[in-house]
C-alpha positions in Angstrom: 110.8 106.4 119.0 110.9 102.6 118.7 107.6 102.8 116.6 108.7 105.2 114.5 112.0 103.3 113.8 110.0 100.3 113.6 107.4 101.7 110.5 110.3 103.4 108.9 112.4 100.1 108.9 109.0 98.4 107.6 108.6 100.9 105.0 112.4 100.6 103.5 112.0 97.3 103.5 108.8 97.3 101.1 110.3 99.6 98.6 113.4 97.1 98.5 110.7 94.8 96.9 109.9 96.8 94.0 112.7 96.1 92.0 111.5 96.1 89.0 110.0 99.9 89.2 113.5 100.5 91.2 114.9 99.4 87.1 112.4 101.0 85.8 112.5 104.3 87.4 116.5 104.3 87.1 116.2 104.1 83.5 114.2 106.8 83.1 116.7 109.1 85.4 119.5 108.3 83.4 117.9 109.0 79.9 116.7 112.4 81.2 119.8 112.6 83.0 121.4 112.7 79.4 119.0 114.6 78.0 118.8 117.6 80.1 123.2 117.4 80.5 123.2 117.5 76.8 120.7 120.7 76.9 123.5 122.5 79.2 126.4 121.6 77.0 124.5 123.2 74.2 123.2 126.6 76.4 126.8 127.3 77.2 128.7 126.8 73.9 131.6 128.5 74.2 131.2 130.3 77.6 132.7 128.3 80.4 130.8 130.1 83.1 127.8 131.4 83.7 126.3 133.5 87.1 129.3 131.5 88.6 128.8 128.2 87.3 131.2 126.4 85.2 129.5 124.0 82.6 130.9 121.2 84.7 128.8 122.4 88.2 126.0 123.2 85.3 126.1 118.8 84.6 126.7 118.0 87.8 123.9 120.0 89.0 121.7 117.9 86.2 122.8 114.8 87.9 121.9 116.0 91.6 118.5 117.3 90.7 117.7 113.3 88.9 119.5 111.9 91.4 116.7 113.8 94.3 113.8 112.8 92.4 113.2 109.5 94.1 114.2 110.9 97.4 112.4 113.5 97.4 109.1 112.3 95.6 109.3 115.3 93.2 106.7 113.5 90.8 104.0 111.7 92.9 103.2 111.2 96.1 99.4 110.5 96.5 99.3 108.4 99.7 97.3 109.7 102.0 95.1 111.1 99.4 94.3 107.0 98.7 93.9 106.6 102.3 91.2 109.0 102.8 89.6 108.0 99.5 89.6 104.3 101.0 88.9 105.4 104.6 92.1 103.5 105.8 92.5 107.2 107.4 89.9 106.3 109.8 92.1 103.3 111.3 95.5 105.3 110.8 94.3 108.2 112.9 93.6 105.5 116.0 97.0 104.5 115.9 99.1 105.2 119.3 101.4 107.4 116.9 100.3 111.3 115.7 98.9 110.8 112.1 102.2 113.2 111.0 104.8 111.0 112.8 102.8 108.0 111.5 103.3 109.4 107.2 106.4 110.7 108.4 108.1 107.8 109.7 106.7 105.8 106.1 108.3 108.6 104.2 111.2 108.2 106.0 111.9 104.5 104.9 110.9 105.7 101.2 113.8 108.2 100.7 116.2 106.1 102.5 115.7 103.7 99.8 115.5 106.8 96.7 118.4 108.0 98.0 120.7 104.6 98.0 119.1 102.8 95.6 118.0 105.4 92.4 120.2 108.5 93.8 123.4 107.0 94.4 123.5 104.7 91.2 122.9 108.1 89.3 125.6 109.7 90.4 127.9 106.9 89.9 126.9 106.8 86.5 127.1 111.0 86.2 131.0 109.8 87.5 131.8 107.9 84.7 130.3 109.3 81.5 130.7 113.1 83.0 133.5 114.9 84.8 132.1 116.1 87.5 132.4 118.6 90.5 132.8 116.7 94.0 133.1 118.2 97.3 136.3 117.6 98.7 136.3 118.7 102.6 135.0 116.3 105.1 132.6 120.0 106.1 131.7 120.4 102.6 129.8 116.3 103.8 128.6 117.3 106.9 126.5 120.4 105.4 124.9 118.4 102.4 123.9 115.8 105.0 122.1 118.4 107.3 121.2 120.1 104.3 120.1 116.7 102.8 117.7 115.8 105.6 116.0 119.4 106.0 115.1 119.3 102.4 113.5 115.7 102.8 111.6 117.5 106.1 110.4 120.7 104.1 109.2 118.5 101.1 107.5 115.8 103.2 106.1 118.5 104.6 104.8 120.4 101.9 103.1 117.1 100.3 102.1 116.4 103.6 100.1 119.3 103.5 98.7 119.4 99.6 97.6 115.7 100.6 95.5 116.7 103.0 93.2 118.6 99.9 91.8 114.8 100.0 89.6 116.3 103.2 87.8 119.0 101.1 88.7 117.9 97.2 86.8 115.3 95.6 89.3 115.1 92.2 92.8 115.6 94.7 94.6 113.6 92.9 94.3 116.6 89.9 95.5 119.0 92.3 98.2 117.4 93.8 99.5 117.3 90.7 99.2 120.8 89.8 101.2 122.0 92.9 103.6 119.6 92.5 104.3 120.9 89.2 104.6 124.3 91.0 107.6 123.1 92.6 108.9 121.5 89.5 109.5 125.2 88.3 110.1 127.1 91.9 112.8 124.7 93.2 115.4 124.6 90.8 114.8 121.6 89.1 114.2 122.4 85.6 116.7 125.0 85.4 119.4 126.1 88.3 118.3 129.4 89.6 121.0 130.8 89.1 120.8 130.7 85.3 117.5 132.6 85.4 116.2 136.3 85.9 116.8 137.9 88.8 113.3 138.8 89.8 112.1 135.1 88.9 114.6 133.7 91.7 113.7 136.8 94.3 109.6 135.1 93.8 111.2 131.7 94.1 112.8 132.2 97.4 109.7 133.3 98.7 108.6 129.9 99.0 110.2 126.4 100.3 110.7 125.0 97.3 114.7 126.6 96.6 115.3 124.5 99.7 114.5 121.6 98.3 116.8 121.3 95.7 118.9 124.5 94.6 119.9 125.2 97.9 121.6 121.2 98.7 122.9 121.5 94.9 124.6 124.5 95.7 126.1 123.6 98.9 127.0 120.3 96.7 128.8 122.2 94.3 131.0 124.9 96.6 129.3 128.0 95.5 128.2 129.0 99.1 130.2 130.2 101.4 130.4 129.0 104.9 128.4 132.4 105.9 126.0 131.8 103.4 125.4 128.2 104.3 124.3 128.4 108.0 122.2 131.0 106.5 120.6 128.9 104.2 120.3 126.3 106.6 118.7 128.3 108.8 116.3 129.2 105.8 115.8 125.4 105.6 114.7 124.9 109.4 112.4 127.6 109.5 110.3 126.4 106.9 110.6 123.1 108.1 108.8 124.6 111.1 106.4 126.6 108.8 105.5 124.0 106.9 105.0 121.3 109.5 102.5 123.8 111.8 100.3 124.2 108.4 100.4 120.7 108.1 99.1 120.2 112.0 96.6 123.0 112.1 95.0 121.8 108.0 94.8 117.9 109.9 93.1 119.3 112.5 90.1 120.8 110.4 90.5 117.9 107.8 89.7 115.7 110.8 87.0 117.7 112.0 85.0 117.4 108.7 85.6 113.8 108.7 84.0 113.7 112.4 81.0 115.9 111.0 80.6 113.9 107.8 80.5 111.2 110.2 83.1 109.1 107.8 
């Protein structure tokens, strides 16, 4: 545990560097931030609630899904695909840690720092040019926190996983990006899931991805009840499980090949 504190502390510490793509990458947030509030205000017009969202959760939820793009690595995350391309993966795998814990606790240090330093200042931001919904009981906290940290688990997971094409896929760089795309569209992000066809939300909880961000937005904005949030929790640890097993069982034939390739 002190190794993996120690690589996640290590990690954190050089994202703090990077200010200038910390600028950079907060700019871009709150431009599309505007943007995509503006596109709400406008698909609402008069109505002031839609599939039991009021325009006001409909910004807010704008501002939560920007504000989780840095945390959660929606756009890019390509690191061990580099490492196998570079065969650093050689020397990682020797390392007295498991190669998940080792990503795992790197990851780690990288949302830490998405989440104070991009997700935060968005919000704060959403705050003063937006009225926005925010929760007001101390357990309405607690619940986005658990629900927080099981989303960052499922989505490490699950690019844990699509990094690992790098084994088998010369070009996986190209389809990384393809399936995070995929989750673009199935989580929630581009559109809240509640605002679209029934039978396109039933094939999105099918997958992880609603876990990721539509379910912590709507804990966020009140619209579960308590039932329905231990449920949805739940929902959350199970594919954390899920996801984390594929991850362990692909390594261990991704490994193999390496051993037979001999590199």
């Amino acid at each position: 545990m002190s190794l993996f504190y120690q690589l996640t502390s290590l990690s954190a510490r050089r994202q703090v560097t990077y200010r200038a793509a910390t600028l950079a990458g907060l700019a871009t947030n709150f431009f599309f931030g505007l943007l995509r509030a503006a596109v709400m205000v406008a698909l609402y017009g008069a109505r002031q609630q839609v599939s039991g969202m009021s325009l006001q959760d409909a910004i807010t939820y704008t501002g939560l899904a920007q504000a989780m793009i840095a945390f959660l690595a929606l756009f890019n995350w390509a690191e061990i695909i580099y490492s196998v391309q570079n065969g650093q993966v050689g020397a990682d795998l020797l390392k007295p840690m498991s190669y998940f814990k080792f990503w795992m606790a790197q990851d780690l240090g990288r949302a830490l720092v998405g989440l104070v330093f991009r997700g935060l200042p968005i919000m704060v931001f959403y705050a003063l040019v937006f009225h926005i919904t925010i929760p007001e009981l101390p357990g309405d906290w607690l619940f986005l926190a658990a629900s927080l940290i099981l989303a960052w688990m499922i989505s490490f997971a699950y690019r844990f996983v699509v990094n690992l094409a790098a084994f088998w896929v010369q070009d996986a760089i190209g389809f990384a990006r393809l399936f995070f795309a995929l989750s673009w569209f199935l989580s929630g992000f581009i559109m809240p899931l509640r605002l679209m066809p029934d039978w396109f939300t039933k094939i999105c909880y099918l997958t992880p991805f609603p876990y990721m961000i539509n379910t912590v937005v709507e804990i966020y904005l009140g619209l579960l009840s308590s039932g329905e949030i231990l449920q949805v929790l739940l929902a959350q640890a199970i594919w954390v499980v899920i996801l984390v097993a594929i991850g362990r069982w692909v390594l261990s034939l991704g490994v193999r090949r390496l051993v037979i390739q001999g590199g």
